[in-house]
C-alpha positions as CSV (number, residue, x, y, z in Angstrom):
1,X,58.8,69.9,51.4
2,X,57.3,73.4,50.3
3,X,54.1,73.7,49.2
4,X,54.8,76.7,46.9
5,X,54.4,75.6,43.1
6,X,58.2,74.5,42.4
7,X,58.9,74.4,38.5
8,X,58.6,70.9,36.5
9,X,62.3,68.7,36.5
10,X,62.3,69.7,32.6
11,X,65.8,66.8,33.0
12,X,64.5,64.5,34.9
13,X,61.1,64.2,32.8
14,X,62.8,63.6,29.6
15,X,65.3,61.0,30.8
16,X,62.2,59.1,32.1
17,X,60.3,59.8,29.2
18,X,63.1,58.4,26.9
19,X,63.1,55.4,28.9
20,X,59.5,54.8,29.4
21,X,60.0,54.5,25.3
22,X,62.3,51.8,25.4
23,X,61.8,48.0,25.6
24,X,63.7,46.9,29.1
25,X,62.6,46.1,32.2
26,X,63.3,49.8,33.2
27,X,61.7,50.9,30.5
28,X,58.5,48.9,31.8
29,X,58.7,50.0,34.9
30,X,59.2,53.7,34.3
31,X,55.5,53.3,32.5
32,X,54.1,51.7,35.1
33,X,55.1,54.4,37.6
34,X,54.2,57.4,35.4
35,X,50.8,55.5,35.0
36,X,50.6,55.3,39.4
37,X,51.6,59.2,39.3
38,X,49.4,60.2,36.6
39,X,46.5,58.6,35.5
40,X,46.2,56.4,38.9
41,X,45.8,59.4,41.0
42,X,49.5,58.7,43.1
43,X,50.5,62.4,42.3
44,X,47.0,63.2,43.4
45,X,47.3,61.4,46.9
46,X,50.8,62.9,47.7
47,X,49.0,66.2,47.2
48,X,47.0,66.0,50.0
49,X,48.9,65.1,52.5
50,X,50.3,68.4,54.4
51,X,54.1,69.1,54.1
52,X,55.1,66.9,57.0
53,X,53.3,63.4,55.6
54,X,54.5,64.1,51.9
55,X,58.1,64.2,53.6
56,X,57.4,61.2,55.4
57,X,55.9,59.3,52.2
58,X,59.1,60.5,49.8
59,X,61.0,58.8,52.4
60,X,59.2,55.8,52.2
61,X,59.3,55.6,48.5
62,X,62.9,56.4,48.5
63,X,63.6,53.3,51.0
64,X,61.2,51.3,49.3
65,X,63.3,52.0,45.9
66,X,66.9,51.1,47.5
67,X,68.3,47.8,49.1
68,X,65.9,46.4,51.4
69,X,66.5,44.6,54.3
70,X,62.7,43.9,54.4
71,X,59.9,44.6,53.6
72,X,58.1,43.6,56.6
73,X,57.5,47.0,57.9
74,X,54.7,47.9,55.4
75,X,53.2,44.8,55.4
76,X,52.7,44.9,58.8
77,X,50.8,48.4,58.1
78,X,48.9,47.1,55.3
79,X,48.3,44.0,57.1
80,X,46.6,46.5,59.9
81,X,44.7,48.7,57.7
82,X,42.9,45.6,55.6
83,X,41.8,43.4,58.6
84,X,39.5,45.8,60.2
85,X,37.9,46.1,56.8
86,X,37.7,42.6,55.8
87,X,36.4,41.5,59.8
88,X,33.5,44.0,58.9
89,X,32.9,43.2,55.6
């Protein structure tokens, strides 16, 4: 992944943002992920990671979006990162 400013996906923007405007479940979820990019600071997050852990979190979000097997793999990580805090809290 480069970290040199790439131009916006003029196609790809509009077919979400005509979806986002429709009344489906697609439609629903298209809002609620340009809501996690945008105004939940996603986008932001991605940004910070260095070119090697954005690559690695695209490919997570792409597996996460396809056929799963399980999901088991990120629980177990988020299972890991919220016991410390809740055994100190």
């Amino acid at each position: 992944m480069s970290l040199e400013h790439q131009p916006a996906p003029v196609e790809a923007i509009a077919r979400i943002s005509r979806l986002a405007r429709g009344d489906t479940g697609g439609s629903d979820a298209a809002r609620k992920l340009l809501r996690w990019l945008v105004l939940d600071d996603g986008g932001y997050q991605l940004r910070r990671l260095d070119a090697t852990n954005q690559a690695a979190m695209m490919a997570i979000i792409e597996w996460w979006a396809g056929p799963l097997w399980s999901e088991q793999p990120l629980h177990d990580v988020i299972k890991d990162l919220v016991e410390p805090v809740k055994s100190t809290g």
